[in-house]
C-alpha positions in Angstrom: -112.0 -158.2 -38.6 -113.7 -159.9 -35.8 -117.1 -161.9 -37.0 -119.9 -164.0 -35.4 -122.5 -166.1 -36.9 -125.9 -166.2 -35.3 -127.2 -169.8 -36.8 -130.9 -170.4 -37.7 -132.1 -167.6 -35.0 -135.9 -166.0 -35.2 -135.3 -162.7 -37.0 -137.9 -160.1 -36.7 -137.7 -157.1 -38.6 -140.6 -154.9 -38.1 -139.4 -152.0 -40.6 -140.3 -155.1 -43.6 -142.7 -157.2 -41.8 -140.6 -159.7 -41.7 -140.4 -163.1 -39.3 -138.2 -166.0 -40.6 -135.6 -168.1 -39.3 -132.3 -167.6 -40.3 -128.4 -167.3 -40.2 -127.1 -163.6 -39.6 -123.6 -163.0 -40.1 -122.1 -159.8 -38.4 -118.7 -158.5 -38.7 -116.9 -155.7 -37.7 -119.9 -154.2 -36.3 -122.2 -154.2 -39.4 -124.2 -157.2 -40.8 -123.2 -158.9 -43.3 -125.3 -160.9 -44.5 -128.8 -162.8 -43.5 -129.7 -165.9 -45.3 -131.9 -168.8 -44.7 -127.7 -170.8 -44.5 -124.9 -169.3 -44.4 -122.7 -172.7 -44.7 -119.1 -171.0 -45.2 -118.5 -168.2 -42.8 -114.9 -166.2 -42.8 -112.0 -168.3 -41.4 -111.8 -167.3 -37.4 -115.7 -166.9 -37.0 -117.7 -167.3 -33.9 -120.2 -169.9 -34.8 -123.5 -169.4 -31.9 -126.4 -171.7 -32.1 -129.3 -169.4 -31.6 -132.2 -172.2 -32.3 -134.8 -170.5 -30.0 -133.5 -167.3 -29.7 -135.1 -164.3 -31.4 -133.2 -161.1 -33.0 -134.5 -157.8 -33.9 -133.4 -154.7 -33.9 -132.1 -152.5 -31.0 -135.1 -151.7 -29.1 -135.4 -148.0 -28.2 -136.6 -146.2 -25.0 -138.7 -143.0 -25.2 -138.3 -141.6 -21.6 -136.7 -143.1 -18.4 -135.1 -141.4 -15.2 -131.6 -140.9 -14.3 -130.6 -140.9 -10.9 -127.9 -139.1 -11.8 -126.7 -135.8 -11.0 -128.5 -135.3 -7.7 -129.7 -138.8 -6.6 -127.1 -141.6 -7.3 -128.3 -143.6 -4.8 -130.7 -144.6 -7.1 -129.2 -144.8 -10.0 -126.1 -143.4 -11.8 -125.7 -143.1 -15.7 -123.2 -146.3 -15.7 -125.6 -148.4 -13.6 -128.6 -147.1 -16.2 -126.7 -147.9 -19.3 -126.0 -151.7 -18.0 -129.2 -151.9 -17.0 -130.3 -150.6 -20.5 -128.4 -153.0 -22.4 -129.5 -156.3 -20.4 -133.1 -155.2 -20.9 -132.4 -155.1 -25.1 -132.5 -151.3 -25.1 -129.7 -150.0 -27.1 -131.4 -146.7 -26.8 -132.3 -144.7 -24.0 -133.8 -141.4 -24.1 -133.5 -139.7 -20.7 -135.7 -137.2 -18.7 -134.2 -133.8 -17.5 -135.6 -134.1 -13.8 -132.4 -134.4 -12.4 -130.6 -132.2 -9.9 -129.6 -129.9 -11.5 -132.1 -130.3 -14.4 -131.4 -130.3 -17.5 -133.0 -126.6 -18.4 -129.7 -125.3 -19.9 -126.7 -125.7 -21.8 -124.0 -125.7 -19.3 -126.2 -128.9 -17.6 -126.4 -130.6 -20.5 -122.4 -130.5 -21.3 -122.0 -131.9 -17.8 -124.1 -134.5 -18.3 -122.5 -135.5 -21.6 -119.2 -135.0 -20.2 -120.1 -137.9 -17.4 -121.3 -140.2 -20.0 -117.9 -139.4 -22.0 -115.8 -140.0 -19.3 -117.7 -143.6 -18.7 -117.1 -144.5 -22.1 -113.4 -143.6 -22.0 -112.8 -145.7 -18.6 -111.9 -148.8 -18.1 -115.4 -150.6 -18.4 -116.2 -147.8 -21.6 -116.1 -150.7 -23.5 -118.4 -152.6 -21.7 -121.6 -149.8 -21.8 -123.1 -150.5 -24.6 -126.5 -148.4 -24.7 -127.0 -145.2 -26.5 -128.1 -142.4 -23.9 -130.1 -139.4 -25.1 -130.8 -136.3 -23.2 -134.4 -134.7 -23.4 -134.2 -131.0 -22.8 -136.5 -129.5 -20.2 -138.9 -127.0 -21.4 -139.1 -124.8 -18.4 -136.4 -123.5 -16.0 -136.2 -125.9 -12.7 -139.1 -128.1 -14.4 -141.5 -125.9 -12.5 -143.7 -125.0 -15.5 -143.5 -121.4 -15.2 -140.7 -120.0 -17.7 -139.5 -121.5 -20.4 -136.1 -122.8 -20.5 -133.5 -121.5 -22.7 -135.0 -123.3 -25.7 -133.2 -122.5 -28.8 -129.5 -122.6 -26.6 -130.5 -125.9 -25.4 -131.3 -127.2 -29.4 -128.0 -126.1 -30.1 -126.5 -127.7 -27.4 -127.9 -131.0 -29.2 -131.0 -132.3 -27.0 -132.9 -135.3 -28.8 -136.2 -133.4 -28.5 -138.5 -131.3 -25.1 -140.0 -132.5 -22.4 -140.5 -131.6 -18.7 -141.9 -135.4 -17.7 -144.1 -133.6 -15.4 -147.6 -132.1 -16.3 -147.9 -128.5 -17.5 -150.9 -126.6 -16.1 -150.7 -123.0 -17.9 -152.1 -123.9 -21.3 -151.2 -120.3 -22.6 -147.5 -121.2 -21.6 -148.2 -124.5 -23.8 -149.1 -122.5 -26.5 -145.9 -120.1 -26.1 -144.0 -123.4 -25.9 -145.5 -124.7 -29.1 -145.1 -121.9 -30.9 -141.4 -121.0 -30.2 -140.4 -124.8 -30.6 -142.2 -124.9 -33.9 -139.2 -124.1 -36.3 -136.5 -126.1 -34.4 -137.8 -129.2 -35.8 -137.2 -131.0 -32.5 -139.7 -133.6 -31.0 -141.8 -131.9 -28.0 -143.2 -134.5 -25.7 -146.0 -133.4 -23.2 -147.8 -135.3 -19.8 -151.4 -134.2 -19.7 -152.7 -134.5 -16.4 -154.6 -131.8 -14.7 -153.3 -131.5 -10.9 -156.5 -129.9 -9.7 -158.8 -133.3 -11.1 -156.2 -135.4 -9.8 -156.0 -134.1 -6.7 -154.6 -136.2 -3.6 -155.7 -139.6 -5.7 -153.0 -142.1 -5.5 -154.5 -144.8 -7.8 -157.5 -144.6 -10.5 -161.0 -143.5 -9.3 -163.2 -146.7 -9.9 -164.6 -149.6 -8.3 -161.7 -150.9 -7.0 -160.2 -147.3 -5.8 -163.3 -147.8 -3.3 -162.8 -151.3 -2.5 -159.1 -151.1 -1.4 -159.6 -147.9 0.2 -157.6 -145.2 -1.5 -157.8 -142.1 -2.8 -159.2 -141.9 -6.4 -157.8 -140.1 -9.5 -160.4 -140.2 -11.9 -160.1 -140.1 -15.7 -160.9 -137.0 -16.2 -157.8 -135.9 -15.0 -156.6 -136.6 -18.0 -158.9 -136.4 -20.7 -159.1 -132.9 -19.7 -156.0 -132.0 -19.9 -155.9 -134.2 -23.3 -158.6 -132.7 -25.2 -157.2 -128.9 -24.0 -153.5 -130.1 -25.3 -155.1 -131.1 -28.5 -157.3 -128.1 -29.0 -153.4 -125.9 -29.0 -151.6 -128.7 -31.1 -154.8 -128.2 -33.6 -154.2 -123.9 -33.4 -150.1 -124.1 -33.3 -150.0 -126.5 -35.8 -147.0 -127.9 -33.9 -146.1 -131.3 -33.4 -146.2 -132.9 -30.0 -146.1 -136.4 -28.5 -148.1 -137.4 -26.2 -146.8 -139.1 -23.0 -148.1 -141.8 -20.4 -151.6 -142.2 -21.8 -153.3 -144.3 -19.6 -157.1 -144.1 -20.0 -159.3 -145.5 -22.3 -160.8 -142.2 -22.7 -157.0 -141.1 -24.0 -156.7 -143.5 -26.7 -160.3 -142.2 -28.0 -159.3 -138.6 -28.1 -155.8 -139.2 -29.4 -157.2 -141.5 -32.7 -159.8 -138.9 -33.0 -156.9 -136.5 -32.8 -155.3 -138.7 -35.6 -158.6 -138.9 -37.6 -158.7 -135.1 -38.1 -155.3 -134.9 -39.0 -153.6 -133.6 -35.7 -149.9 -133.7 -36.0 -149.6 -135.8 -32.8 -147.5 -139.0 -31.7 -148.6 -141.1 -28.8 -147.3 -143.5 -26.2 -147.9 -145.6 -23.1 -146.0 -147.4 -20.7 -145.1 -151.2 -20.1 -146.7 -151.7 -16.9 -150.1 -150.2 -18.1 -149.8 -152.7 -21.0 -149.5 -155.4 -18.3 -151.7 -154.9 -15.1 -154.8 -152.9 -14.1 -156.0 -151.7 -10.7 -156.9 -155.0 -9.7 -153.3 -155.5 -8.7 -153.1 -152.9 -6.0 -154.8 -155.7 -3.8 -151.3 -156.1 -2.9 -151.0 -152.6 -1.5 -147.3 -152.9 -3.1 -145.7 -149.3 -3.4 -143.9 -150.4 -6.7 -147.2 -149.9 -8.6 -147.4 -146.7 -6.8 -147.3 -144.9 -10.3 -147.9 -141.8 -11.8 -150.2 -141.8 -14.0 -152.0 -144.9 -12.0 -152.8 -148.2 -13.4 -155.9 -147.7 -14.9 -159.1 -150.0 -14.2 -159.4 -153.1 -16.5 -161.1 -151.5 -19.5 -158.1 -148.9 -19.7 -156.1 -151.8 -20.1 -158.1 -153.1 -22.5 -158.1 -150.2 -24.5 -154.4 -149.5 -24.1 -153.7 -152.7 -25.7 -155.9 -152.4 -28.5 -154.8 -149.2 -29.1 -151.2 -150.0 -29.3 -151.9 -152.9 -31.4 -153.7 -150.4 -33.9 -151.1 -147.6 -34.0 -153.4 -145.4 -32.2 -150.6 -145.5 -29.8 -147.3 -145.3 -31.8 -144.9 -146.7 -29.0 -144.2 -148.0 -25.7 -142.4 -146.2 -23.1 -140.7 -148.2 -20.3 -140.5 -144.7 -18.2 -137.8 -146.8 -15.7 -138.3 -144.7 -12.4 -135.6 -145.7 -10.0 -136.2 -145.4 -6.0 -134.1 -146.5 -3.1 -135.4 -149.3 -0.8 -136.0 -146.8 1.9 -138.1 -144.3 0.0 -140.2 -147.0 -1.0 -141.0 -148.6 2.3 -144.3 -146.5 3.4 -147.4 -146.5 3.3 -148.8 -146.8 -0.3 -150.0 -143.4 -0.7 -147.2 -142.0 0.6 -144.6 -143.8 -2.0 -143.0 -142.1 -4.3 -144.6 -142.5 -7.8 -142.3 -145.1 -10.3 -140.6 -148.0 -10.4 -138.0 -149.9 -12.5 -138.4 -151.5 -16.0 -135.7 -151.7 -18.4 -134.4 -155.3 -17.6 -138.1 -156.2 -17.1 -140.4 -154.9 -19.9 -139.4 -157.3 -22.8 -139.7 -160.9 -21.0 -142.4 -159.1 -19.6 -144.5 -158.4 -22.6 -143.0 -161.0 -24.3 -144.9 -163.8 -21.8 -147.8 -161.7 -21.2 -148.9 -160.7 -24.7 -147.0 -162.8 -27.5 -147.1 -166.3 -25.4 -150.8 -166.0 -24.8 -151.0 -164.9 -28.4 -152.5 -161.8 -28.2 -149.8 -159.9 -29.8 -147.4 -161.0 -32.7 -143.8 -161.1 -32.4 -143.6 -158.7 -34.8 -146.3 -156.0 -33.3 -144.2 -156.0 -29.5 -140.8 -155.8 -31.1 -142.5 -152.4 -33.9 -143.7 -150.8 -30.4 -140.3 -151.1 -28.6 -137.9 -150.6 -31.4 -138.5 -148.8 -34.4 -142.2 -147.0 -32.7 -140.2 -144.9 -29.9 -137.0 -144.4 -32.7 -139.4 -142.4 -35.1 -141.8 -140.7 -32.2 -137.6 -139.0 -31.6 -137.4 -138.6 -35.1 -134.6 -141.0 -35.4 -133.9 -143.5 -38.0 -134.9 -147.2 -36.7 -132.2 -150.0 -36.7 -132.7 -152.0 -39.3 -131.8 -155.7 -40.6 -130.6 -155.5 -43.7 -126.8 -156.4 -44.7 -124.9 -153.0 -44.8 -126.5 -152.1 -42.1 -125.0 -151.3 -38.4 -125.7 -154.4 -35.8 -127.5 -152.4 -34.2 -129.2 -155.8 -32.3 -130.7 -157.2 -29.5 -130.6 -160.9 -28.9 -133.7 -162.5 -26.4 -133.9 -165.8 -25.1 -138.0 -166.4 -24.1 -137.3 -169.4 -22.1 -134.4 -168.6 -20.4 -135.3 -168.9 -16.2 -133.9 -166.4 -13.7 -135.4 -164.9 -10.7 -135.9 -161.3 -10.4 -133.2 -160.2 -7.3 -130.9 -157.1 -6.5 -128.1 -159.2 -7.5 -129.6 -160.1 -10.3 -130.1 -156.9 -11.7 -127.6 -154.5 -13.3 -129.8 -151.3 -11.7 -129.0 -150.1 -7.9 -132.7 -150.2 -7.1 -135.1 -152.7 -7.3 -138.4 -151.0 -6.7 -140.9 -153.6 -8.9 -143.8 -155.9 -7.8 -141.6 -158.9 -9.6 -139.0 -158.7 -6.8 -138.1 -162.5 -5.5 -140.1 -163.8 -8.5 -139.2 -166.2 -11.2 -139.3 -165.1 -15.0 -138.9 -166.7 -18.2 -137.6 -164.9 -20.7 -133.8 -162.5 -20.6 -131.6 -161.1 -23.3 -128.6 -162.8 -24.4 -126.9 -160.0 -26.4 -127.3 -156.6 -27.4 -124.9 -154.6 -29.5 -124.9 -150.7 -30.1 -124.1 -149.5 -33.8 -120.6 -147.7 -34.1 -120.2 -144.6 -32.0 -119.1 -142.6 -34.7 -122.4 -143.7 -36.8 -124.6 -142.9 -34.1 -122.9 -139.7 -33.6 -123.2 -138.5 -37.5 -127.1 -139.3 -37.6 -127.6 -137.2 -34.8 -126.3 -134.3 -35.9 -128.3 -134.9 -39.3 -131.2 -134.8 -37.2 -130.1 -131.8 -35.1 -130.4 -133.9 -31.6 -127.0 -134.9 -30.7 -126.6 -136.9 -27.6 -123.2 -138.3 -26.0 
């Protein structure tokens, strides 16, 4: 049985609260034991000295694209699930806005079937990420009939969710209502299209100084507090997507306050900048919701750090070079993240000191496992090594050959970072496969 021994690394185990140094010993793809010194490991043992390295559990994406079926120059699912597993993400939870979409069973199979046949190639052994498949909620992700819901939970979807805002609240409620006893998580955009209009970043001070259209706030309170007001009469729970606003993270603790069955999340990049970095008129931050203005941030990051906001959703949006070089307003809305987010966060929030260790690694590992209704990977000896290994010092610089995704549509481009994973390594298949059929969303 093939074993390694991971001496006196930084473990961080949010599920305990945990932050220690110590030696982890993993064989056979479970850990066996973690001990402040484990002097005597199993004969034949790879001995790594991980002084300066930090390990925590498998960190966990809520919602990304695939380029894949319909757009591979983008991205296909191999070139996502390497890209996935040098960012630390041994789970990825995918968006159904492909081509086909994902709006019913047979597109579903074919989709697993491509991920299958990956695995069982020659490099199968070398794609280490977990990939989940989010069902879409109405047919062709138009928001005007619902999808064949209860086909597609049999078919084994992790959970709903067009990744585009739905307009016809009485649809919502239809939705809500008719997803309520498959048990499955629901996750829902609110954005009102009519508020947002032709903005292309967020309505404020600097919307006027730079020159381009505004999408105020409102755009999504609105279409918040109306979201809210069904969850509160369906009694169904829903996530909430992409919250961006500081006027968001008030609604959804009130939400929270009055008991509101409701999970909430935001993404990386709205953690990180504000609309003061669109002076660069770069169409990588060309996002959809926008970057908010600085008190958004603010409030984004205070409340992740409370739980107001359960997770944080990396939302990786792939674009070729081409579709990307325009005018800023005419970009397409997204751009790449899942090699980025944790060296990332990690410099701009735990090195300051800001955040713990411990607070970045519960939003991006065991936050986004439960808003899917998943159990989180865990530390423990017995327990699958289910892991991801990070190096906070480690220099590279941020190139198309130096990433493991086809495009390279982020404002970090020809930049240096510090900060890149070392190691990550998925739990068993066969694990993974029986705990998502005890939770009813089976994934490839």
């Amino acid at each position: 049985m093939n074993s390694e021994l991971l001496q006196q690394v930084r473990v961080l185990d949010p599920l305990t609260g945990t932050d220690r140094i110590a030696d982890v010993l993993i064989a056979g793809g479970t850990i066996q034991e973690i001990a402040p010194e484990i002097p005597h490991p199993p004969t034949d043992t790879q001995v790594r000295d991980c002084r300066g390295l930090v390990l925590g559990p498998g960190l966990a994406d809520l919602y990304s694209h695939s380029g894949e079926p319909g757009f591979e120059d983008r991205e296909t699912l191999e070139s996502l699930i390497n890209a996935a597993a040098a960012g630390g993400f041994t789970r990825v939870a995918i968006l159904p806005d492909t081509k086909p979409p994902a709006d019913s069973p047979a597109v579903l199979a074919l989709l697993r079937s491509r991920v299958g046949a990956l695995r069982a190639g020659e490099k199968g052994q070398n794609l280490k990420s977990k990939i989940y498949f989010w069902g879409a909620l109405t047919l062709g992700i138009q928001g005007q009939q619902m999808a064949e819901l209860a086909e597609l939970a049999q078919a084994g979807v992790a959970g709903f969710a067009d990744g585009l805002p739905l307009q016809n609240l009485a649809l919502v409620r239809r939705l809500l209502e008719y997803l309520k006893p498959l048990g499955l998580p629901v996750a829902l955009w609110p954005s009102h299209r009519d508020l947002a209009s032709t903005g292309v970043m967020r309505e404020g001070p600097d919307s006027i100084r730079f020159g381009l259209p505004g999408n105020p706030a409102i755009s999504e309170t609105a279409a918040l507090a109306a979201l809210l007001e069904v969850v509160e009469a369906t009694g169904t729970p829903v996530h909430v997507m992409r919250v961006s606003t500081a006027g968001g993270v008030r609604l959804i603790e009130e939400a929270k306050q009055r008991g509101l069955p409701v999970t909430a999340s935001t993404t990386w990049l709205h953690l990180l900048l504000d609309t003061q970095a669109l002076v660069s008129y770069n169409t990588s931050l060309r996002l959809s919701p926008p970057l908010g203005n600085p008190e958004d941030r603010e409030a984004l990051r205070r409340g992740v750090r409370l739980g107001v906001l359960d997770a944080v959703a990396i939302d990786h949006t792939p674009y070729t070079y081409e579709e990307k070089t325009v005018a800023f307003g005419e970009a397409p809305a997204g751009a790449i993240g899942l090699e980025l987010a944790l060296p990332l966060l990690w410099q701009g929030l735990v090195e300051t000191g800001e955040w713990t260790a411990l607070e970045l690694w519960r939003v991006l590992s065991t936050g986004p496992a439960c808003c899917l209704k998943q159990k989180p990977a865990s530390l423990a000896a017995g327990e699958p090594a289910e892991i991801t290994l990070f190096d906070p010092q480690l220099s590279w610089r941020v190139e198309a050959e130096t990433l493991q995704s086809r495009s390279a549509n982020t404002s970090w481009l020809g930049l240096q970072l510090s900060g890149r994973v070392a190691l990550s390594m998925p739990q068993p298949a066969a694990v993974i496969d029986s705990a998502y059929l005890r939770s009813g969303s089976a994934g490839e």
